[in-house]
Rosetta silent file (secondary structure, phi, psi, omega in degrees, C-alpha in Angstrom):
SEQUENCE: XXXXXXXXXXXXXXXXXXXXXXXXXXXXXXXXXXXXXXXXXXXXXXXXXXXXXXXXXXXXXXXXXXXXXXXXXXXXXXXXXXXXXXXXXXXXXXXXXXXXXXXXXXXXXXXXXXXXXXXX
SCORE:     score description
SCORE:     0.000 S_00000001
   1 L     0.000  -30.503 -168.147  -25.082    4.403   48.394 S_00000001
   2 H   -92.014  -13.506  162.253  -25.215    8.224   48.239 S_00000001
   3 H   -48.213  -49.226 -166.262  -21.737    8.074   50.201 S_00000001
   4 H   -68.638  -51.053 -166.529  -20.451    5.852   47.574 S_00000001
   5 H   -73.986  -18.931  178.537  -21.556    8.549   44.795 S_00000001
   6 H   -79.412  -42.879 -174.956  -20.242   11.607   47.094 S_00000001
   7 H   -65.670  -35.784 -160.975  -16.732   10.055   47.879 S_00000001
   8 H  -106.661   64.061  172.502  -16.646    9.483   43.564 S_00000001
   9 H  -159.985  -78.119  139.137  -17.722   13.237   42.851 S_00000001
  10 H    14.973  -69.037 -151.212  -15.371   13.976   45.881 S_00000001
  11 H   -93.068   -1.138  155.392  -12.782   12.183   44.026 S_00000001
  12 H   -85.361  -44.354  163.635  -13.431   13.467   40.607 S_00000001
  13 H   -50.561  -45.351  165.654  -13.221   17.141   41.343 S_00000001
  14 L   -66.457  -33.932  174.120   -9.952   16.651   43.012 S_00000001
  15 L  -125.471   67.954  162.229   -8.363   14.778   39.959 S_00000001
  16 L   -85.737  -20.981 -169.964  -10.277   16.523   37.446 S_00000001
  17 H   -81.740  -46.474  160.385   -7.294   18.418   35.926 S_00000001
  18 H   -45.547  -34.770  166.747   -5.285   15.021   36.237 S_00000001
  19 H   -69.420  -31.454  179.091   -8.056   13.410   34.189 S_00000001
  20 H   -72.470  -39.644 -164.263   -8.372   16.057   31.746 S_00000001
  21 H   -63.048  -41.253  168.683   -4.101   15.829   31.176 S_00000001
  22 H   -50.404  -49.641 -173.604   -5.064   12.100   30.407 S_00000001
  23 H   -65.989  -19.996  178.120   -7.587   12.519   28.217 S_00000001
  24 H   -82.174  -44.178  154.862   -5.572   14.830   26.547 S_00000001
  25 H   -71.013  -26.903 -146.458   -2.174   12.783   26.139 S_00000001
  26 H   -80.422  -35.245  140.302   -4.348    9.633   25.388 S_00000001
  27 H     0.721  -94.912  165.412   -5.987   12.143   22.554 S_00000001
  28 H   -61.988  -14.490  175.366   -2.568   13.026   21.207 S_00000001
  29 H   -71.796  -56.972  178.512   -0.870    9.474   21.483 S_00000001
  30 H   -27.585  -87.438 -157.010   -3.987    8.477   18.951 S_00000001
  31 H   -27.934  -77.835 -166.477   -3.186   11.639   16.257 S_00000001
  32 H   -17.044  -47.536 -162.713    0.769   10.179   16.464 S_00000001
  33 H   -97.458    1.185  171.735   -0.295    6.958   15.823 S_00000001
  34 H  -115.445  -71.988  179.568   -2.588    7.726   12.835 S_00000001
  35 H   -22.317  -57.776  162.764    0.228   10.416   11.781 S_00000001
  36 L   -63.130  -43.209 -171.299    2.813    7.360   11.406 S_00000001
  37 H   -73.466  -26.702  151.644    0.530    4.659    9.968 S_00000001
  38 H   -81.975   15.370  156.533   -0.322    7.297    6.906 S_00000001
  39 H  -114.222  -15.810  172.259    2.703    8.274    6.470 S_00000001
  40 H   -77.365  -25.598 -173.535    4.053    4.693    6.589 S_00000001
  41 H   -84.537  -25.687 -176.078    1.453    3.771    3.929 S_00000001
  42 H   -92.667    7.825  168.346    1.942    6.736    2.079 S_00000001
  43 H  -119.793  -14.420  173.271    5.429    5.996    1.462 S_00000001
  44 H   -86.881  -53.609 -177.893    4.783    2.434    0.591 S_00000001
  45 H   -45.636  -55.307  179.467    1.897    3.739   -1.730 S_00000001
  46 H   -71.106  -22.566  151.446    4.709    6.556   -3.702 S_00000001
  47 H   -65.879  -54.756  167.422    7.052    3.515   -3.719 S_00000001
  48 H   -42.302 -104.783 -177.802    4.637    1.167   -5.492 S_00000001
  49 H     6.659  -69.100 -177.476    3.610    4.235   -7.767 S_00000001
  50 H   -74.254   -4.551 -172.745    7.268    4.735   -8.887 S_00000001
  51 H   -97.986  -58.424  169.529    8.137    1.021   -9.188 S_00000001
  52 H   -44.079  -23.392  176.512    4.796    0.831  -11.403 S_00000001
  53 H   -86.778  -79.533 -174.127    6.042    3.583  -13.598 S_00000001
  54 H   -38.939  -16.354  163.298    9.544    2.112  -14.152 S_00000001
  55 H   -44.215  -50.649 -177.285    7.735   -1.105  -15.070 S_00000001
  56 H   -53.574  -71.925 -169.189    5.840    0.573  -17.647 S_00000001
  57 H   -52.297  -33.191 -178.043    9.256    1.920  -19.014 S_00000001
  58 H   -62.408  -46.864 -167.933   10.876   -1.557  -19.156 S_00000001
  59 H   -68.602  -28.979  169.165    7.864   -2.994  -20.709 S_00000001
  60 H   -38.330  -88.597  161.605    7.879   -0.174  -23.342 S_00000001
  61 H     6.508  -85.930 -149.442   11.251   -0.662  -24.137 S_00000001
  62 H   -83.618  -74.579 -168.993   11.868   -4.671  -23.888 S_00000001
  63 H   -47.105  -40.681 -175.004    8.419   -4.575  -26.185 S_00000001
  64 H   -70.228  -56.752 -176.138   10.193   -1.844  -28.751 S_00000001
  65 H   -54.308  -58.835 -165.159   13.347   -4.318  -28.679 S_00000001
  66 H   -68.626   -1.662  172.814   11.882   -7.472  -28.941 S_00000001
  67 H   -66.146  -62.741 -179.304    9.793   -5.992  -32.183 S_00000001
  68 H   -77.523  -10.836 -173.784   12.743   -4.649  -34.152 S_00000001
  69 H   -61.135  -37.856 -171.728   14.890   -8.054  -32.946 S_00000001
  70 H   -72.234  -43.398  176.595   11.762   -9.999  -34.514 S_00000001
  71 H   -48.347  -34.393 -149.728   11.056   -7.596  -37.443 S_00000001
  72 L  -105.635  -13.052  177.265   14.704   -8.512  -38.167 S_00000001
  73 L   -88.975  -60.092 -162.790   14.356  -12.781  -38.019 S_00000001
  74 L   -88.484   10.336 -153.138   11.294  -12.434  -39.926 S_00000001
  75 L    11.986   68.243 -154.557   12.080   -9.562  -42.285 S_00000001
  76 L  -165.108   72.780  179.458    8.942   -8.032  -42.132 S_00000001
  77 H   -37.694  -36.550  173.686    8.138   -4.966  -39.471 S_00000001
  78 H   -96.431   -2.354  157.952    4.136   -6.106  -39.006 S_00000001
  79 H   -73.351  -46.281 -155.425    5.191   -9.550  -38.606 S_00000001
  80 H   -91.311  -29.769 -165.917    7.858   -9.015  -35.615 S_00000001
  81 H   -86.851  -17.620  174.492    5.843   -6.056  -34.283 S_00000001
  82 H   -85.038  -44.236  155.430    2.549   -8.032  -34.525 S_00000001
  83 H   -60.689  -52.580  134.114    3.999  -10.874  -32.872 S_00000001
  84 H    10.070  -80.196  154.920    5.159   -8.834  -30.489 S_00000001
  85 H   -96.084   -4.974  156.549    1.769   -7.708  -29.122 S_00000001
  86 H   -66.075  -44.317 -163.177    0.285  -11.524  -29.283 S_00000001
  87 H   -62.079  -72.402  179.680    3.428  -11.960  -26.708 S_00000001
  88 H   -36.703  -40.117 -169.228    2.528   -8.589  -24.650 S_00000001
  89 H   -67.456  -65.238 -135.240   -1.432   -9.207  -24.860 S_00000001
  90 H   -63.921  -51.043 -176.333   -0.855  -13.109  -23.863 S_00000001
  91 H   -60.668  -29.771  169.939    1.376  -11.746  -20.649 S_00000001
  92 H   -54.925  -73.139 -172.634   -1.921   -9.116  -19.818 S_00000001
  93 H   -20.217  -76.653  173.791   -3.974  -12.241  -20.108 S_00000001
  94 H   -22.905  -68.943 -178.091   -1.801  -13.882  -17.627 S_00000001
  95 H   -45.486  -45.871 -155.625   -1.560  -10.945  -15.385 S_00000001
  96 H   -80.652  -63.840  177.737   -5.313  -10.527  -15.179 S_00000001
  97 H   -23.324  -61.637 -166.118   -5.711  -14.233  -14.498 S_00000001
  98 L  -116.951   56.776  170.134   -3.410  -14.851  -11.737 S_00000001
  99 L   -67.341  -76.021 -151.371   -4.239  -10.839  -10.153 S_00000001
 100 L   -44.328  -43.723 -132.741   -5.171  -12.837   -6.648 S_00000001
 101 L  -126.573   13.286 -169.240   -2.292  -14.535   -5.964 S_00000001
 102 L   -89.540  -75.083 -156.641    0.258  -11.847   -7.899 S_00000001
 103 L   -84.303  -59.745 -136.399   -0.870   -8.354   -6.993 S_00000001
 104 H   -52.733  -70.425 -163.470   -4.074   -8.357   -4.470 S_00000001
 105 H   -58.009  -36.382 -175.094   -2.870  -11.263   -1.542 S_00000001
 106 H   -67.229  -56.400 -179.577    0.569  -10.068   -1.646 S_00000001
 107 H   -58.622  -35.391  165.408   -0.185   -6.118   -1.024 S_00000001
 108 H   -50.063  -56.866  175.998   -2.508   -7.534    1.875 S_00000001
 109 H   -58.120  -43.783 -171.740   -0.001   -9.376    3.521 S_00000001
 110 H   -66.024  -19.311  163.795    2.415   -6.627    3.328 S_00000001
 111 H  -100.943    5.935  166.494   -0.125   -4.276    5.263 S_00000001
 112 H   -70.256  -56.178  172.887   -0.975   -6.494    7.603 S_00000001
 113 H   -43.182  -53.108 -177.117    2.573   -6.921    8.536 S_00000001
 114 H   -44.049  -42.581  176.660    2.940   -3.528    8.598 S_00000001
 115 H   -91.948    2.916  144.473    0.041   -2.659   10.903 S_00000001
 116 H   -52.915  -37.291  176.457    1.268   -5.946   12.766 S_00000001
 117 H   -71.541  -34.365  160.249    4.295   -4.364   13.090 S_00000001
 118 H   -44.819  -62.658 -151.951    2.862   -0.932   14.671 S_00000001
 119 L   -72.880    1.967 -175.933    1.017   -2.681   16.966 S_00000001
 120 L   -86.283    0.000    0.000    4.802   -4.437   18.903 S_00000001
């Protein structure tokens, strides 16, 4: 038995520098591999960001339009602009109802794939 532990002391001292260059690549393959998956997320995250802002502007907008188009059926600027924000509130409603199956499951799947995709 104390053979067995002298030949593997024996054979660590001779490929100690080879062990350290492992430990040392295996070390740096990790950072690389954390380096890409936040920077892959962190480019999906600043897309999402900017797609959420231009939303905002459309809804802004399309809500400013459809106001004076209504103000203009109904002659009457707190009627078309009032309906208006029962339409906009009713679509929050909506949103916040069907969040799960909109926003939440959908951003999952797409980072799963992603860090499915990493791991090939």
């Amino acid at each position: 038995m104390e053979e067995e532990n002298k030949n593997l002391f024996d054979f660590l001292q001779e490929n100690r520098k080879l062990l350290q260059d492992y430990a040392e690549l295996r070390i740096e393959i990790f950072r690389l591999q954390v380096v890409r998956t936040t920077s892959k997320i962190s480019g999906l995250i600043i897309w999402l960001i900017i797609s959420i802002f231009l939303l905002f502007l459309i809804l802004i907008f399309g809500g400013i339009t459809l106001g004076f188009w209504l103000s203009s059926i109904f002659n009457s600027n707190a009627a078309g602009f009032g309906l208006t924000t029962l339409i906009m509130l009713l679509i929050v409603i909506l949103l916040a109802i069907f969040r799960k199956q909109l926003f939440i499951n959908p951003v999952i799947r797409v980072l799963i794939q992603q860090y499915a995709h990493e791991d090939q």
